[in-house]
Each structure stands twice: as C-alpha cells, then as structure tokens.
C-alpha positions as CSV (number, residue, x, y, z in Angstrom):
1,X,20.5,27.2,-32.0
2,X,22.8,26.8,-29.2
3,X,23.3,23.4,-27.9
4,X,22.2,22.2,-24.3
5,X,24.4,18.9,-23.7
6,X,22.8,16.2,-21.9
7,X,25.1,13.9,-19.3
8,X,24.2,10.9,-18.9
9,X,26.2,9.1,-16.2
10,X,25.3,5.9,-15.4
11,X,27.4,2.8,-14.6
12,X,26.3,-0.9,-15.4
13,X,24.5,-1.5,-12.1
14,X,21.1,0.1,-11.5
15,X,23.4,1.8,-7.8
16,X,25.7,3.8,-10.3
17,X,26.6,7.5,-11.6
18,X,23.4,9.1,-12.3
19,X,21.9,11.2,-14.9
20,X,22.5,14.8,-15.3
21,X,21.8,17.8,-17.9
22,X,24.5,20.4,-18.5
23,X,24.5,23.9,-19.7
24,X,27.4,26.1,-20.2
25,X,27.4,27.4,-16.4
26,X,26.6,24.4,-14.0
27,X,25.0,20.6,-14.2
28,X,21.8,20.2,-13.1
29,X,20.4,16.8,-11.8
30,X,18.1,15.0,-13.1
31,X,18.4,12.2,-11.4
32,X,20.8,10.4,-8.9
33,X,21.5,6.8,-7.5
34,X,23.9,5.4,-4.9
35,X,27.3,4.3,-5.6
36,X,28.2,0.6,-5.6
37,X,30.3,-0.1,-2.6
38,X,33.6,-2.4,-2.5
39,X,33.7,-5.7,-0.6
40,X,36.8,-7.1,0.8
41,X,38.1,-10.7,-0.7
42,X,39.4,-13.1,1.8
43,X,43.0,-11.6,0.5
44,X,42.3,-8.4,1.6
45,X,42.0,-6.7,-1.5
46,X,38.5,-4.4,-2.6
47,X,36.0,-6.3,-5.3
48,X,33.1,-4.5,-6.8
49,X,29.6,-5.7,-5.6
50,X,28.0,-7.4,-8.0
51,X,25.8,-5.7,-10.0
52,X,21.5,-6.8,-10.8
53,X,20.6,-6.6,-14.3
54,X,20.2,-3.2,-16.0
55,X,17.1,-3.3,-18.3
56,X,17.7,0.4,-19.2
57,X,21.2,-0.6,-21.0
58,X,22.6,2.6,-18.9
59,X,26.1,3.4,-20.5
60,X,29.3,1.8,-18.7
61,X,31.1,5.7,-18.9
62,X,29.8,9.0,-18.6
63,X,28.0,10.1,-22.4
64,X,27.4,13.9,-23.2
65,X,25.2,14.1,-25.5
66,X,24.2,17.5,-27.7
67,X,20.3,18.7,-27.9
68,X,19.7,21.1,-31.0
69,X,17.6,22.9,-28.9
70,X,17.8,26.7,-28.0
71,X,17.4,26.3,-23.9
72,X,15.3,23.8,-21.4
73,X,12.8,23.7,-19.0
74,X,12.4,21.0,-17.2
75,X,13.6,17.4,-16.9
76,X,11.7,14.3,-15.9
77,X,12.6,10.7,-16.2
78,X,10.4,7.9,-16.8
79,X,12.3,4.6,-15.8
80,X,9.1,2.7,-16.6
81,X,10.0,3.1,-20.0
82,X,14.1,4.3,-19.5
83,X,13.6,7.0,-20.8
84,X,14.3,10.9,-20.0
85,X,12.2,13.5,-21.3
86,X,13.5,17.3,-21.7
87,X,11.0,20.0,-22.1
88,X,12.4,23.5,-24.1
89,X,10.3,26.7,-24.0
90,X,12.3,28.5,-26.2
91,X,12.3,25.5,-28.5
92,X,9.3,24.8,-28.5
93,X,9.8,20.9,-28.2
94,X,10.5,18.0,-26.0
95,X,12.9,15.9,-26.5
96,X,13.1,12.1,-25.8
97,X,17.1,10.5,-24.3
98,X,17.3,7.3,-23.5
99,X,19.6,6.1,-20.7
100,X,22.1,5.5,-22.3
101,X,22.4,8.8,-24.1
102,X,20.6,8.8,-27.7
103,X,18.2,11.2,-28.8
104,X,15.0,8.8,-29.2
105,X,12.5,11.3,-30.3
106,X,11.9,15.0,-30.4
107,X,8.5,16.2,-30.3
108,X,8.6,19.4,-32.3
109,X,5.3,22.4,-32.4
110,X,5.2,22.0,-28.0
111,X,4.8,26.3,-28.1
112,X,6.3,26.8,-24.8
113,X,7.1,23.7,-23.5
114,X,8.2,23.7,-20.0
115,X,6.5,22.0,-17.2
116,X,5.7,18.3,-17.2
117,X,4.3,15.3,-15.4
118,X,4.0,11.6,-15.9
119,X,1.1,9.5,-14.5
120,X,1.1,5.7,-15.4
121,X,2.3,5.8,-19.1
122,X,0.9,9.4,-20.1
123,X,2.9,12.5,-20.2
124,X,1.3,15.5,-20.1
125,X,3.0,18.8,-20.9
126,X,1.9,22.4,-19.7
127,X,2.5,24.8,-22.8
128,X,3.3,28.3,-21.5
129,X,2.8,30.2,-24.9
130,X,-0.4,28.2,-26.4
131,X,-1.7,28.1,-23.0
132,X,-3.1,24.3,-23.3
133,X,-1.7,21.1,-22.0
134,X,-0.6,18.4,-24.3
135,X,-0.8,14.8,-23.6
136,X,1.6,12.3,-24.9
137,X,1.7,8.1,-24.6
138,X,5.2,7.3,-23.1
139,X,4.8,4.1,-24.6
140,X,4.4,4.5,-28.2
141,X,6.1,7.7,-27.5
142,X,3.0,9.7,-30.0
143,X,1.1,12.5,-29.2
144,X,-2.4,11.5,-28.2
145,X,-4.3,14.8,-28.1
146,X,-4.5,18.4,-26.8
147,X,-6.3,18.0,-23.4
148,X,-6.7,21.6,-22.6
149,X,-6.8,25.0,-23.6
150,X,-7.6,28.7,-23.2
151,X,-5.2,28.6,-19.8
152,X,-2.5,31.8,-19.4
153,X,0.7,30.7,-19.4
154,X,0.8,27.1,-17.0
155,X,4.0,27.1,-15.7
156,X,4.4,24.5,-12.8
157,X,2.0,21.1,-13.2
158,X,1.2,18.4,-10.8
159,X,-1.1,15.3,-10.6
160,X,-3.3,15.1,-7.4
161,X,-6.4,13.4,-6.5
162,X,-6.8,12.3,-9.7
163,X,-6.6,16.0,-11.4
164,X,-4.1,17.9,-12.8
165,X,-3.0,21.2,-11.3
166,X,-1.3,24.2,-12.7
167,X,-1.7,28.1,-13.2
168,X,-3.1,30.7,-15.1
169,X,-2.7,33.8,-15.4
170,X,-0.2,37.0,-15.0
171,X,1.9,37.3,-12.3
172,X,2.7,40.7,-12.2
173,X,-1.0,41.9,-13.3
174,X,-2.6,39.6,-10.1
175,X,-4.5,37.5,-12.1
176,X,-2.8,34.1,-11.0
177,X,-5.3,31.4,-10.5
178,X,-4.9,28.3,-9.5
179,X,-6.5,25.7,-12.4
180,X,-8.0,22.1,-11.8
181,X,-7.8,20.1,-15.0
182,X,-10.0,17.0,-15.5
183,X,-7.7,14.3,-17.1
184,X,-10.6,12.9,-18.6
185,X,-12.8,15.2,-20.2
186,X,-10.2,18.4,-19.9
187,X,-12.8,20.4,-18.0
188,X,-10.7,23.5,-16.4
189,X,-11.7,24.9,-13.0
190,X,-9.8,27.9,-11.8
191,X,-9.6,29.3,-8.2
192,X,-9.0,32.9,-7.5
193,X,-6.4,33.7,-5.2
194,X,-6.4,34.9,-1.4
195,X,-6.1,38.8,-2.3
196,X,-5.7,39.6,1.9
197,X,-2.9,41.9,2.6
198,X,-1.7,39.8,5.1
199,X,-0.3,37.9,2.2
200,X,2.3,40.1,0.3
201,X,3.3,38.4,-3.6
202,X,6.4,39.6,-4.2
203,X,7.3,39.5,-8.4
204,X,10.5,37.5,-9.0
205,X,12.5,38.3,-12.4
206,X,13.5,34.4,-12.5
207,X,13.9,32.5,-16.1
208,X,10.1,30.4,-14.9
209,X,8.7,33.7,-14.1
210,X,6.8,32.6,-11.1
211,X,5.1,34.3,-8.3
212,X,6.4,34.0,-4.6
213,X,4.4,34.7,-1.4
C-alpha cells in the first residue's frame, strides 16, 4: 500500500506550527494556529512569549509520520480528546494520530470511509461503498454501532438541528437525494431534488465525485 505521511507540526504552546497531512504532490491542512510572537526585554533583545500549558503533549519539532493506508479522505481533529482522525476510502479504515504524531488506533472494515463528523464525543462516519454510517465513541475510541444503512454512496456529512445530513444516490444517473438521519433511532428521510431546468447539475470527474449546480 502506498504510504500517506501525516505532518504533525506543532510547537510547545497551544499558538504554534499546526497540523498538516501530506501526500506526494502538496500538504493539505488540517488544522492551523497562530504563531507565538516575540517580546522585547528591557535590553532590547526578542524573548518568546511564554507559552499556557499544552494538554495535547503537541511535539516541540515538526513529526512526519507514515499511514499504511492506500489514499485518504478526509481529516478532522477532535481537540476534546487530542486527537486527529483520518478517514481512507480506498482503505477502507480510519485511522487514529495523536498530536503529537503516533498512530493511536486504526479502525479497519470502514468500506469506503470518507466523510466524517464529530458531535460531543461521537464520531460518526459516512461509508461510501456499504452505503451506512458508522458511529464511533471518541472517548474509548470503539465502535459503538452501525447507525444507518441502505444509503447510496454518502459522500459529504454534516450535523444540523440535531440530524445528520448527507447524500444518496448517483450523480450522474440524477438520483441524488438529500438524506436526513435521526441520530437516535437511524430513521433515514430522503428529499428529492429540485429537477427545474433553471438549475443546470453539471458532473465533475473530481476524486469525491460530487455533483455541482
């Protein structure tokens, strides 16, 4: 499998570096704080500001860090817990990094992990090729339960209202609906699209394979 390497920069202070994921071609962000700025000493000379405590233990120099995973998805951090979680499609798993670089957990059998979103100390994961939505305690860091199923490829997934939203469906066959999901009970309600030809969808050939108006 080929290897997606996971930066972690991060100084000692909470205002330092950031956190990034790498592939071969360009970094991509996951996250990103300020700088600590320099204050002058009475002899003129620049002093670090002092830093808070760090409870995340980020690392004091930039860490790369290798994922045996074939490509990824999506990134999401939970500092709640310091933790970063990266979702792989083609892998089929998500995989847990701490801030400070180590692979804490990796959460194999997630068919077409991609999409993700945290609400209070439950992730929840939208699996493109099972079409269901796993849920996952960010705590214990187990998986709780499958909370729904019978979707078509969710790709993008958001908390609102108290529901989850997503897709289903085939882009290029206009089927796309947009799907309510009850946290709860995993009751699915789907919405059928406005159809009006005063609103084109044009087909993208992008790695998410989303639709665009």
């Amino acid at each position: 499998m080929v290897g997606i390497a996971l930066a972690l920069i991060a100084l000692a202070a909470l205002a330092a570096g950031g956190v990034y994921l790498m592939n071969a071609n360009r970094p991509h962000p996951a996250a990103a704080v300020t700088k600590p700025t320099a204050s002058a000493s009475p002899t003129g000379t620049s002093t670090p500001t002092a830093a808070p405590n760090d409870p995340c233990r980020r690392a004091a120099s930039p860490v790369s860090t290798t994922l045996a995973v074939a490509n990824f998805g999506r990134v999401l951090a939970d500092p709640h817990n310091c933790h970063v979680f990266v979702s792989s499609p083609a892998g089929n798993a998500v995989v847990v990094v701490d801030y400070s670089g180590r692979v804490v957990k990796t959460f194999s059998d997630e068919y077409g992990a991609d999409a993700m979103v945290i609400d209070g100390s439950t992730l929840y994961v939208a699996l493109t090729t099972s079409g269901s939505i796993d849920v996952i305690d960010t705590q214990t860091l187990t998986r709780a339960r499958t909370l729904a199923s019978g979707l078509v490829k969710p790709r993008d997934l958001v908390i609102a209202g108290g529901r989850l939203w997503t897709t289903s469906g085939e882009c290029t066959q206009l089927t796309l609906q947009l799907a309510r999901v009850d946290p709860a009970t995993g009751k699915v309600t789907t919405f059928d699209a406005d159809r009006s030809p005063n609103l084109p969808v044009r087909h993208t050939s992008s790695t998410s394979g989303a639709c665009q108006a």
